[in-house]
mmCIF file as gemmi writes it, N, C-alpha and C atoms, coordinates in Angstrom:
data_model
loop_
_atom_site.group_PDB
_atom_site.id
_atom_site.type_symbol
_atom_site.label_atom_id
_atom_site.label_alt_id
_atom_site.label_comp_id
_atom_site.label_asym_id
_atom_site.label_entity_id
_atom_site.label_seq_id
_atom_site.pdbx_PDB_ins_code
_atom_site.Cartn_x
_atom_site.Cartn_y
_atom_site.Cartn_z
_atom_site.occupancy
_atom_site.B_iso_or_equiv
_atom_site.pdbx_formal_charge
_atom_site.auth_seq_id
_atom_site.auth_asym_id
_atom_site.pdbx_PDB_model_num
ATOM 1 N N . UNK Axp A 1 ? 66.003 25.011 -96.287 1 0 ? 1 A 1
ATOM 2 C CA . UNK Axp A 1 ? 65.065 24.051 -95.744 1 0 ? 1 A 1
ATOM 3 C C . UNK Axp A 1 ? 64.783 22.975 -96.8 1 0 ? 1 A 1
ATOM 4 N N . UNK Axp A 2 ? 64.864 21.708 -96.587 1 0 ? 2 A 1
ATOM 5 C CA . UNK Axp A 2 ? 64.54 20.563 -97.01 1 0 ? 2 A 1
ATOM 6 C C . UNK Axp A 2 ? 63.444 20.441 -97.683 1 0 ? 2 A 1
ATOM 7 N N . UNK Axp A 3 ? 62.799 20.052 -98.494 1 0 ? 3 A 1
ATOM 8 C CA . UNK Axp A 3 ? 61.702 19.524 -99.065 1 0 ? 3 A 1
ATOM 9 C C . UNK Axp A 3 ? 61.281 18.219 -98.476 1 0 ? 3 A 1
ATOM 10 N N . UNK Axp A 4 ? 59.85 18.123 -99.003 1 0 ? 4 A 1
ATOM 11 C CA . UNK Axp A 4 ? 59.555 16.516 -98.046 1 0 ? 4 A 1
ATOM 12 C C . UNK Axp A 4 ? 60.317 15.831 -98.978 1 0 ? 4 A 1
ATOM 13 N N . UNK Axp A 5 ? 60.071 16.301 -100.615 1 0 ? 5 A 1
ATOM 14 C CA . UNK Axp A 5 ? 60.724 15.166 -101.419 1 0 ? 5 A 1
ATOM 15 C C . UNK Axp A 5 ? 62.343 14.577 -101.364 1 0 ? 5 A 1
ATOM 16 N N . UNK Axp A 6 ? 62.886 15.835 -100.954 1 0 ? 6 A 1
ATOM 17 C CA . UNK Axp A 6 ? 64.079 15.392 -100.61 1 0 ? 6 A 1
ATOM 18 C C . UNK Axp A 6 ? 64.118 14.772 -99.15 1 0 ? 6 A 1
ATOM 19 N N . UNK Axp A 7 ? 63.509 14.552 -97.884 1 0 ? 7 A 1
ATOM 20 C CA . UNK Axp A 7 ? 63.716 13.516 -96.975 1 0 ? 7 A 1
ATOM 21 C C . UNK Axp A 7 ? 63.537 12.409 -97.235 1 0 ? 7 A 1
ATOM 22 N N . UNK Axp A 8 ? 62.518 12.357 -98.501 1 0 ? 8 A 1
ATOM 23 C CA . UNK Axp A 8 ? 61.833 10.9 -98.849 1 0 ? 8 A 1
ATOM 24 C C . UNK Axp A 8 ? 62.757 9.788 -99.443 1 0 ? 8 A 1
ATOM 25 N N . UNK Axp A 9 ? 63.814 11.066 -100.543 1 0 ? 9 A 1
ATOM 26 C CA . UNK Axp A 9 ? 64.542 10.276 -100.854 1 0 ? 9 A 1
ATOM 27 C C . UNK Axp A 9 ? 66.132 10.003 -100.088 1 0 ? 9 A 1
ATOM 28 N N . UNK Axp A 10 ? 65.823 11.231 -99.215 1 0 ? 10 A 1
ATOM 29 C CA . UNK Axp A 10 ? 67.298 10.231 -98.336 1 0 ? 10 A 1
ATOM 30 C C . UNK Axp A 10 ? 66.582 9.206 -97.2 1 0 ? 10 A 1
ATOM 31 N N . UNK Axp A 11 ? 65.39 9.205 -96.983 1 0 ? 11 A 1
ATOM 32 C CA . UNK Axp A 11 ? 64.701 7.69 -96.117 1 0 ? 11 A 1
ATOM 33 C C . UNK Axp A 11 ? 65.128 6.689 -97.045 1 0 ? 11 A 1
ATOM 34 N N . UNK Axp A 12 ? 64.871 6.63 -98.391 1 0 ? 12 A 1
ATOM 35 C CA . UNK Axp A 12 ? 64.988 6.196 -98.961 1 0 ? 12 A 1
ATOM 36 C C . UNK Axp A 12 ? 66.407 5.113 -99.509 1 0 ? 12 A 1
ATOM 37 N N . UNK Axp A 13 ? 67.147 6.459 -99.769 1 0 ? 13 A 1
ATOM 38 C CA . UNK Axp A 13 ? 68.376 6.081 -99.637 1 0 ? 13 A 1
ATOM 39 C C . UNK Axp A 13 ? 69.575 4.881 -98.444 1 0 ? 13 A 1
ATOM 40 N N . UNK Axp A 14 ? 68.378 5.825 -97.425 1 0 ? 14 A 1
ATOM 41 C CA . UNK Axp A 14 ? 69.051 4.88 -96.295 1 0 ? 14 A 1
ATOM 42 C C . UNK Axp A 14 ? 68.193 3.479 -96.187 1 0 ? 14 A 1
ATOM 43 N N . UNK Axp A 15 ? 67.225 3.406 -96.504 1 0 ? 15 A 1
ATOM 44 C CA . UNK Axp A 15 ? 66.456 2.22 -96.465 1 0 ? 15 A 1
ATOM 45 C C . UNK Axp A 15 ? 67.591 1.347 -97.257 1 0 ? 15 A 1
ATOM 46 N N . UNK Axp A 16 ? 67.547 1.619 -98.318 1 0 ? 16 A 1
ATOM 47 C CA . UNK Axp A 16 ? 68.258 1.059 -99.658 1 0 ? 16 A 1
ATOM 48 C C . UNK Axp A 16 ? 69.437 0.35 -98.928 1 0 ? 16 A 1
ATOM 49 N N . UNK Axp A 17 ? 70.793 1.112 -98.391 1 0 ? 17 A 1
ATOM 50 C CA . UNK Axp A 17 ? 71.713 1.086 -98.003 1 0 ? 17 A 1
ATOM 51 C C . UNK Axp A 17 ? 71.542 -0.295 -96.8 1 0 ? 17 A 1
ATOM 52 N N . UNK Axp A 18 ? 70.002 0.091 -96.321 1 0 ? 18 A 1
ATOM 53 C CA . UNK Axp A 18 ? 70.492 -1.034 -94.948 1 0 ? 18 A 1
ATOM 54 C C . UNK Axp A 18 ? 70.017 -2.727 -95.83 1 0 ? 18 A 1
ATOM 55 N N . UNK Axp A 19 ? 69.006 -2.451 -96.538 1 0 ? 19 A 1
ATOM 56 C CA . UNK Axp A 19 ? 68.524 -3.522 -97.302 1 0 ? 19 A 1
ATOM 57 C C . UNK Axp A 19 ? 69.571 -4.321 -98.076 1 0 ? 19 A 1
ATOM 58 N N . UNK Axp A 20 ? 70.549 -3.161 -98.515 1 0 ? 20 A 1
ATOM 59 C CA . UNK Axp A 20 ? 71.827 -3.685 -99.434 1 0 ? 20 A 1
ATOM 60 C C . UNK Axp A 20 ? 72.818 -4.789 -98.147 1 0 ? 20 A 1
ATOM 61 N N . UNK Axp A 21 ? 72.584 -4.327 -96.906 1 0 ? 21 A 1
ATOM 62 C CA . UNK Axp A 21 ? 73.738 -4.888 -96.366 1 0 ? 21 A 1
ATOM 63 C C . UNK Axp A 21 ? 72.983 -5.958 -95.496 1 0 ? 21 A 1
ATOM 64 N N . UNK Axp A 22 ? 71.908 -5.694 -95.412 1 0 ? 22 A 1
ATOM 65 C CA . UNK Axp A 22 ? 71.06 -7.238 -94.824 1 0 ? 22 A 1
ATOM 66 C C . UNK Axp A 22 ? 71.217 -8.253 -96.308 1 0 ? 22 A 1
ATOM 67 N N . UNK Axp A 23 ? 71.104 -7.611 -97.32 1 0 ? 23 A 1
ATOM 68 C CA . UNK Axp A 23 ? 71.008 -8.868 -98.435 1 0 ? 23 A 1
ATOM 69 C C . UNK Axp A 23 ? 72.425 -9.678 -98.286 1 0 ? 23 A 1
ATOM 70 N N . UNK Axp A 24 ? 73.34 -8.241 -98.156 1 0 ? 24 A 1
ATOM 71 C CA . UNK Axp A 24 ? 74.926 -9.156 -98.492 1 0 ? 24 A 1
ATOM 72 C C . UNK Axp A 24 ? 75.137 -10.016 -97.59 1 0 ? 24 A 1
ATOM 73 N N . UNK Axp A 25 ? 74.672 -10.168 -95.649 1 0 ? 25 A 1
ATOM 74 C CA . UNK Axp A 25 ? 74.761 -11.02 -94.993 1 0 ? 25 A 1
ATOM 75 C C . UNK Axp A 25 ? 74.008 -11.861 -95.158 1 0 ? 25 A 1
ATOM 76 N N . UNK Axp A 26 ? 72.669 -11.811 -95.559 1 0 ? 26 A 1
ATOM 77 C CA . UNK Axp A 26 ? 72.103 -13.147 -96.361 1 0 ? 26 A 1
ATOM 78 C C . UNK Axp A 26 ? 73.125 -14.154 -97.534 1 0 ? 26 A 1
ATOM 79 N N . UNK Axp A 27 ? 73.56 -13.355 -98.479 1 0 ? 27 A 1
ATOM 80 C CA . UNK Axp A 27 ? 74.469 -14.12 -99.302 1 0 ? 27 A 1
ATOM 81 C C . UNK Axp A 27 ? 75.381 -15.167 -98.492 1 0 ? 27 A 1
ATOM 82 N N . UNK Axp A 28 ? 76.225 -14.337 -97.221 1 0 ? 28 A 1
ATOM 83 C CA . UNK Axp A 28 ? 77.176 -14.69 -96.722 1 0 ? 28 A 1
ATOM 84 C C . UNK Axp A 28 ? 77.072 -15.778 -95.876 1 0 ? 28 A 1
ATOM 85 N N . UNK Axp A 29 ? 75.572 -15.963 -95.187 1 0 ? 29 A 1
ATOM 86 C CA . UNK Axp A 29 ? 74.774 -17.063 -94.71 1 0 ? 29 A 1
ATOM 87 C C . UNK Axp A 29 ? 74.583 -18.062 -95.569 1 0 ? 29 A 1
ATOM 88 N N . UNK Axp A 30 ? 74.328 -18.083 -96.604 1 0 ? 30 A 1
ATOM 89 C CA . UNK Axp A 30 ? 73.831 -18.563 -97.526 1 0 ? 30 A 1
ATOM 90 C C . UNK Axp A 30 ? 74.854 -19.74 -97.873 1 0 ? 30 A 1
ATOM 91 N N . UNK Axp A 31 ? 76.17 -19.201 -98.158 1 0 ? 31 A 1
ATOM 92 C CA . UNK Axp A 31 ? 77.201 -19.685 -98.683 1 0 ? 31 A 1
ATOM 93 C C . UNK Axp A 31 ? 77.797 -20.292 -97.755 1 0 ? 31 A 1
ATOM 94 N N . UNK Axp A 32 ? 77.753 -20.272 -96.303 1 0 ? 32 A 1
ATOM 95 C CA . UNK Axp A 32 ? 78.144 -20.727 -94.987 1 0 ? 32 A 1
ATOM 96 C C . UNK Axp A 32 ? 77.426 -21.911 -95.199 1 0 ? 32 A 1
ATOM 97 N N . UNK Axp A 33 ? 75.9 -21.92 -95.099 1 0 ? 33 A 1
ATOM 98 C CA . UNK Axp A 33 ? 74.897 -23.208 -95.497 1 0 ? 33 A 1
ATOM 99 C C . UNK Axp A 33 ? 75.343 -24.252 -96.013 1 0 ? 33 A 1
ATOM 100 N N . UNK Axp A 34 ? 75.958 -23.388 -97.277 1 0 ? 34 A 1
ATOM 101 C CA . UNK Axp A 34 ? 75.864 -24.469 -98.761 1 0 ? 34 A 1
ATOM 102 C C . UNK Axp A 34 ? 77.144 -25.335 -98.186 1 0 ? 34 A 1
ATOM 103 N N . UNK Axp A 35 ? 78.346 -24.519 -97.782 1 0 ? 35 A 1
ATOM 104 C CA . UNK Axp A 35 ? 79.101 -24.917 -97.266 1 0 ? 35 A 1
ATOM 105 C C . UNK Axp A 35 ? 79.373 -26.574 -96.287 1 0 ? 35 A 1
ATOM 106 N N . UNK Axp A 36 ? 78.565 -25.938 -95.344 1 0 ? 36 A 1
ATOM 107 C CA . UNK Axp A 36 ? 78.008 -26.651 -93.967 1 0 ? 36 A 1
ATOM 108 C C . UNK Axp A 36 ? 77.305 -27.906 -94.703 1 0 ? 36 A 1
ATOM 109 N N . UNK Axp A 37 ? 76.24 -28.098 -95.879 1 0 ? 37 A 1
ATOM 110 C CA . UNK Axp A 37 ? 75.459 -28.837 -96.231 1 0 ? 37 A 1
ATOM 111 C C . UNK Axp A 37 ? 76.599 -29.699 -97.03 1 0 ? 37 A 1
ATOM 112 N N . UNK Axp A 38 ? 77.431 -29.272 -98.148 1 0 ? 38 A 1
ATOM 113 C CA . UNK Axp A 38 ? 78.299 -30.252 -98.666 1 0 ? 38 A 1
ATOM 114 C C . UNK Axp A 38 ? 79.095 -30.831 -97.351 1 0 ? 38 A 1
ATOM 115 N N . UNK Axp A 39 ? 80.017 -30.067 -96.665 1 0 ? 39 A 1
ATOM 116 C CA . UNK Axp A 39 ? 80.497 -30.752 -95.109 1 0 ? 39 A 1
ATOM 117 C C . UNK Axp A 39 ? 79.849 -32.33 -94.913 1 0 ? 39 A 1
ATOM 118 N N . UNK Axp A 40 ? 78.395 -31.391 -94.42 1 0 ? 40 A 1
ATOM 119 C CA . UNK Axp A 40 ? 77.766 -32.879 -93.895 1 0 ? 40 A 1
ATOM 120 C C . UNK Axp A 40 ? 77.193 -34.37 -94.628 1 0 ? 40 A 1
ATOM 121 N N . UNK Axp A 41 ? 77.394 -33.663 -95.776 1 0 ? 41 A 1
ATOM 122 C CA . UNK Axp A 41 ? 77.045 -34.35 -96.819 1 0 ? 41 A 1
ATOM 123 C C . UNK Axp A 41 ? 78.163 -35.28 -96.794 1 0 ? 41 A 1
ATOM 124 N N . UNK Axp A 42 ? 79.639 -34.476 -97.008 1 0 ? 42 A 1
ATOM 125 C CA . UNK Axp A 42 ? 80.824 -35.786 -97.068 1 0 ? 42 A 1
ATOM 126 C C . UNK Axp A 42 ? 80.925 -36.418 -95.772 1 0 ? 42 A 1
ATOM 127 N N . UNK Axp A 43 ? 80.496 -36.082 -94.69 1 0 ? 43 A 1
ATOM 128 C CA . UNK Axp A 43 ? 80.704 -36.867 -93.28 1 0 ? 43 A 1
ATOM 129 C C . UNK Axp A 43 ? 80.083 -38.035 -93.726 1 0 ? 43 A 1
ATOM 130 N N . UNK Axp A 44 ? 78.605 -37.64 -93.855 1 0 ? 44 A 1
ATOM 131 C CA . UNK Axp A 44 ? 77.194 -39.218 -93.641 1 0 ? 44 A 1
ATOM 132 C C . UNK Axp A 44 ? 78.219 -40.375 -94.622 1 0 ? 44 A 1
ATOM 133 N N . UNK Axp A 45 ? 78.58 -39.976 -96.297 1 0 ? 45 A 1
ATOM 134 C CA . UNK Axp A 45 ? 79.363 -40.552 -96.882 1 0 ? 45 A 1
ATOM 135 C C . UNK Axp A 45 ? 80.443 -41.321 -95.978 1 0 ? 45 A 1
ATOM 136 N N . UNK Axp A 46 ? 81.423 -40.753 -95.599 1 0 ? 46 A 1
ATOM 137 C CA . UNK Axp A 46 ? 82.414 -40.982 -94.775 1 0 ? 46 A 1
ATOM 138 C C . UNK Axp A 46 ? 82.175 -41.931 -93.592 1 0 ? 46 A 1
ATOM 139 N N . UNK Axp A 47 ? 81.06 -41.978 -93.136 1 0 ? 47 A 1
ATOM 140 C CA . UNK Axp A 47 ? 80.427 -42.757 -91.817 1 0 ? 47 A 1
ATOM 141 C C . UNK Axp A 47 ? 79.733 -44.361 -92.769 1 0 ? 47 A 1
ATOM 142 N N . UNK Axp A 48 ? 78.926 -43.843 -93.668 1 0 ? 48 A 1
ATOM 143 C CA . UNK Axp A 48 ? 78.241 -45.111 -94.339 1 0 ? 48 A 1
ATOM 144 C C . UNK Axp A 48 ? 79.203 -45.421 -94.718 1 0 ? 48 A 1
ATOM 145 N N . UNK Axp A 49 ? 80.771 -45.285 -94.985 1 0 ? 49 A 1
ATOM 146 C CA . UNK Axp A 49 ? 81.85 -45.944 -95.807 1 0 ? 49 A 1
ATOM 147 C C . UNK Axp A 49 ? 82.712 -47.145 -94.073 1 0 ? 49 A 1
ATOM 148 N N . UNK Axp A 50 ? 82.502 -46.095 -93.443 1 0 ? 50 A 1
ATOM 149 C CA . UNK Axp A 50 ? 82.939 -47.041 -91.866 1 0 ? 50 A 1
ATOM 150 C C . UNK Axp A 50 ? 82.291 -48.128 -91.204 1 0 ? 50 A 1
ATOM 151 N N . UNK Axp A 51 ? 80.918 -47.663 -91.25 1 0 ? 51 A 1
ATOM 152 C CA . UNK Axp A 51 ? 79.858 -48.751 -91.03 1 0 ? 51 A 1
ATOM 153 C C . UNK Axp A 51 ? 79.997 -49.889 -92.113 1 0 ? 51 A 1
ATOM 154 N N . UNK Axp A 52 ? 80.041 -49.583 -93.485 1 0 ? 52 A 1
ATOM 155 C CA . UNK Axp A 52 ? 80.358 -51.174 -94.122 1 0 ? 52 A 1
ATOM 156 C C . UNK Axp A 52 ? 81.356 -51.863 -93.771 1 0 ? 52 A 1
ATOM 157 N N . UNK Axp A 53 ? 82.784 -50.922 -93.847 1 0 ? 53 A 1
ATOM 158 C CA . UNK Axp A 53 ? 83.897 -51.679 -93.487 1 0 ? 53 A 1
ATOM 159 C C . UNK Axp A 53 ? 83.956 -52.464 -92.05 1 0 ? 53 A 1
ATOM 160 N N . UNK Axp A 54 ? 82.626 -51.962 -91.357 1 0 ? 54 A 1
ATOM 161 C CA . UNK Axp A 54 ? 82.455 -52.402 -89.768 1 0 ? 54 A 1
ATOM 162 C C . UNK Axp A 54 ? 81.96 -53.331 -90.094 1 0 ? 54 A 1
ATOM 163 N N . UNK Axp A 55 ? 80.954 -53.774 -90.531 1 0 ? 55 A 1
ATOM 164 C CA . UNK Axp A 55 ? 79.978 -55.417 -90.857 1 0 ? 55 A 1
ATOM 165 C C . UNK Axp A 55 ? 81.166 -55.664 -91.56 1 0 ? 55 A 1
ATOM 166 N N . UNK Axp A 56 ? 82.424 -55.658 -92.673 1 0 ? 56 A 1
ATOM 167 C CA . UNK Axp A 56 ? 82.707 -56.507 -93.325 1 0 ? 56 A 1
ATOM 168 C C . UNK Axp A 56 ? 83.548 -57.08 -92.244 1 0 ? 56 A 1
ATOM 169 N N . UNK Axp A 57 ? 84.242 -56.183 -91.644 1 0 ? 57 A 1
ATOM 170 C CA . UNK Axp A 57 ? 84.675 -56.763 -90.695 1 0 ? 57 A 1
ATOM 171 C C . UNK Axp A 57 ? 84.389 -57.624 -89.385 1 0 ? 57 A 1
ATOM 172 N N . UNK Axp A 58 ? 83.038 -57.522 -88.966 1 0 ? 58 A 1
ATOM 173 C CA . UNK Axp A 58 ? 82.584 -58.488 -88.114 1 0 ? 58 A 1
ATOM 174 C C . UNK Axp A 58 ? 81.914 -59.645 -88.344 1 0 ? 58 A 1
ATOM 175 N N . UNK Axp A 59 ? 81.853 -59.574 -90.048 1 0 ? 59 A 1
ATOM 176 C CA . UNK Axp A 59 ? 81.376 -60.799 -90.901 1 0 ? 59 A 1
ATOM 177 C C . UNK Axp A 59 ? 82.846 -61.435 -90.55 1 0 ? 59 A 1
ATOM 178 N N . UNK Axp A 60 ? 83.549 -61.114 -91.449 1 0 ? 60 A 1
ATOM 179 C CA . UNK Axp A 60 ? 84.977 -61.693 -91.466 1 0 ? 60 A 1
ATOM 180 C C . UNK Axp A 60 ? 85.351 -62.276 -90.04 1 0 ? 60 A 1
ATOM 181 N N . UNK Axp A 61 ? 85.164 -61.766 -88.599 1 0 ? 61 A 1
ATOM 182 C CA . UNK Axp A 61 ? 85.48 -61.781 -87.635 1 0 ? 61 A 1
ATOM 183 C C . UNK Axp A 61 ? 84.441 -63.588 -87.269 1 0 ? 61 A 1
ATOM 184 N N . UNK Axp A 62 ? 83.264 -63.111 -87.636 1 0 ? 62 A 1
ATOM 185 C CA . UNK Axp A 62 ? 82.257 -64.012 -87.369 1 0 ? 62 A 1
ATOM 186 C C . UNK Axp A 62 ? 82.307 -65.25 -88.254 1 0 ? 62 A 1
ATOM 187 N N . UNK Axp A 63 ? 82.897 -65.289 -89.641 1 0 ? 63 A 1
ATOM 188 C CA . UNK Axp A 63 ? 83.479 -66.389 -90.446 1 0 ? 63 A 1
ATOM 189 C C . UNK Axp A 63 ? 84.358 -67.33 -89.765 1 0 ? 63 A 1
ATOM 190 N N . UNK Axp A 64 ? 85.775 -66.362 -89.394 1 0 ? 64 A 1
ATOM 191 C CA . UNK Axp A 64 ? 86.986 -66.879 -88.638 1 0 ? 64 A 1
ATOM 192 C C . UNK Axp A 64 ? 86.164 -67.863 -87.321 1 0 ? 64 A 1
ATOM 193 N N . UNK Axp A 65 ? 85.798 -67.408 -86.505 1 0 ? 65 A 1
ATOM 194 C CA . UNK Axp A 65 ? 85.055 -68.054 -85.456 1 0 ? 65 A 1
ATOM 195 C C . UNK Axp A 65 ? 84.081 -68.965 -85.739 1 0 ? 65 A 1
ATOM 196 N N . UNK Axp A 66 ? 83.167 -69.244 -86.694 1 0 ? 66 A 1
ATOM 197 C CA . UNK Axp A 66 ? 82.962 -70.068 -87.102 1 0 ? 66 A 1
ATOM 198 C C . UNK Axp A 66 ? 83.795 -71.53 -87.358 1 0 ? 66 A 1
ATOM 199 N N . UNK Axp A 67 ? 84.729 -70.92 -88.102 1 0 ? 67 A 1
ATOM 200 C CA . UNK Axp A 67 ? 85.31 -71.768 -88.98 1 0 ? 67 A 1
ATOM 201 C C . UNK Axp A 67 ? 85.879 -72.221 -87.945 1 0 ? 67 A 1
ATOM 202 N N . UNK Axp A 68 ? 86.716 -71.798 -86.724 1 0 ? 68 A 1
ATOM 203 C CA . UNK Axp A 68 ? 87.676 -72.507 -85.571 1 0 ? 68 A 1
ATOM 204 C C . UNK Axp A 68 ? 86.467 -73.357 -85.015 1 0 ? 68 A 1
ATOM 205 N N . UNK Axp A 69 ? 85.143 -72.538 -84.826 1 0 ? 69 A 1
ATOM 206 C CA . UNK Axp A 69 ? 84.062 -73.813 -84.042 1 0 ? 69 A 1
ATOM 207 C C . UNK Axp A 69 ? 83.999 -75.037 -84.648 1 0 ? 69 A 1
ATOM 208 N N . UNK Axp A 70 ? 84.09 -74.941 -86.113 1 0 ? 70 A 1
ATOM 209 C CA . UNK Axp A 70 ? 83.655 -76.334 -87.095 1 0 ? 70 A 1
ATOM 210 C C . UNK Axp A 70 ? 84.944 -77.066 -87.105 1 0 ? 70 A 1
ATOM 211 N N . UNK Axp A 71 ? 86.147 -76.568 -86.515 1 0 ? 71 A 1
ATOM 212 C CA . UNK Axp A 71 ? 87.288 -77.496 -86.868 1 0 ? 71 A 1
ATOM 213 C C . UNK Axp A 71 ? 87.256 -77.832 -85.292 1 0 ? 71 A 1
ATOM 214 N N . UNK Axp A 72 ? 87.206 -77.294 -84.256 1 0 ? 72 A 1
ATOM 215 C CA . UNK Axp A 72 ? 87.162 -78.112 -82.817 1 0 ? 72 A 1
ATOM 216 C C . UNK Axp A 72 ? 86.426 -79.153 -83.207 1 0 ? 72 A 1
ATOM 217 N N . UNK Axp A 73 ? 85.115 -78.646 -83.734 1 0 ? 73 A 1
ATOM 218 C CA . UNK Axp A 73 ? 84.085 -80 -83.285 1 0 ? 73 A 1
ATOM 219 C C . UNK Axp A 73 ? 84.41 -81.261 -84.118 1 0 ? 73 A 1
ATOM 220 N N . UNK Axp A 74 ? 84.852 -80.84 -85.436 1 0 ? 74 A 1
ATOM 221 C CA . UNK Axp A 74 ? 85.538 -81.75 -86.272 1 0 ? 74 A 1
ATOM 222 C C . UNK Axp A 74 ? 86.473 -82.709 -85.966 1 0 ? 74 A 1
ATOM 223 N N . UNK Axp A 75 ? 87.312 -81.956 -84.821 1 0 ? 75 A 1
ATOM 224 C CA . UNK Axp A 75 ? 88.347 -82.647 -84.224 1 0 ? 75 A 1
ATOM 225 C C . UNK Axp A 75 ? 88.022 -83.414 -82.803 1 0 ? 75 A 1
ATOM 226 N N . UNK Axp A 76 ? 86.543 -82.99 -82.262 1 0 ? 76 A 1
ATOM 227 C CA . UNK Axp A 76 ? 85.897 -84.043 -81.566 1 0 ? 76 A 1
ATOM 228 C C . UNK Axp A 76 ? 85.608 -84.981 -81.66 1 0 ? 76 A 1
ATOM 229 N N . UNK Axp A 77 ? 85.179 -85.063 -83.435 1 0 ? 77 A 1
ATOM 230 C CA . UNK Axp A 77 ? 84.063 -86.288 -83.205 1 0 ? 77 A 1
ATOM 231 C C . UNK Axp A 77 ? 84.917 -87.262 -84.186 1 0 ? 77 A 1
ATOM 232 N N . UNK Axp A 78 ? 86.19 -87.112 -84.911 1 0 ? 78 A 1
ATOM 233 C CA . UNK Axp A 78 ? 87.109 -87.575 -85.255 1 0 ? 78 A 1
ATOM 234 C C . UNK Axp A 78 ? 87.974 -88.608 -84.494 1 0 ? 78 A 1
């Protein structure tokens, strides 16, 4: 027959055991996160790098068109 002290320490034991394997899926979450967080981190980068090249380009777009408006009218009043 068992002692209490010895149930206490296999409660124990098993406590331990489940605590050990909730921590390790914490780690494993954890590192998924960190993961996921650099990810999104290089996207926003990657997007603010598209969006400039988008204004430079609709500057540029909006220059060109300009510049054909100022040479029609140039060539109007010529």
């Amino acid at each position: 027959m068992k002692s209490k002290i010895d149930i206490s320490i296999e409660k124990l034991k098993e406590k331990e055991e489940l605590l050990r394997s909730k921590l390790s899926a914490i780690k494993d979450r954890s590192k998924n996160i960190s993961v996921n967080a650099t990810e999104f981190k290089k996207n926003c980068e990657r997007l603010d790098n598209l969006l400039e090249k988008l204004d430079e380009k609709r500057l540029s777009f909006d220059y060109k068109r300009l510049k054909i408006q100022r040479n029609v009218l140039r060539d109007m009043f010529e």
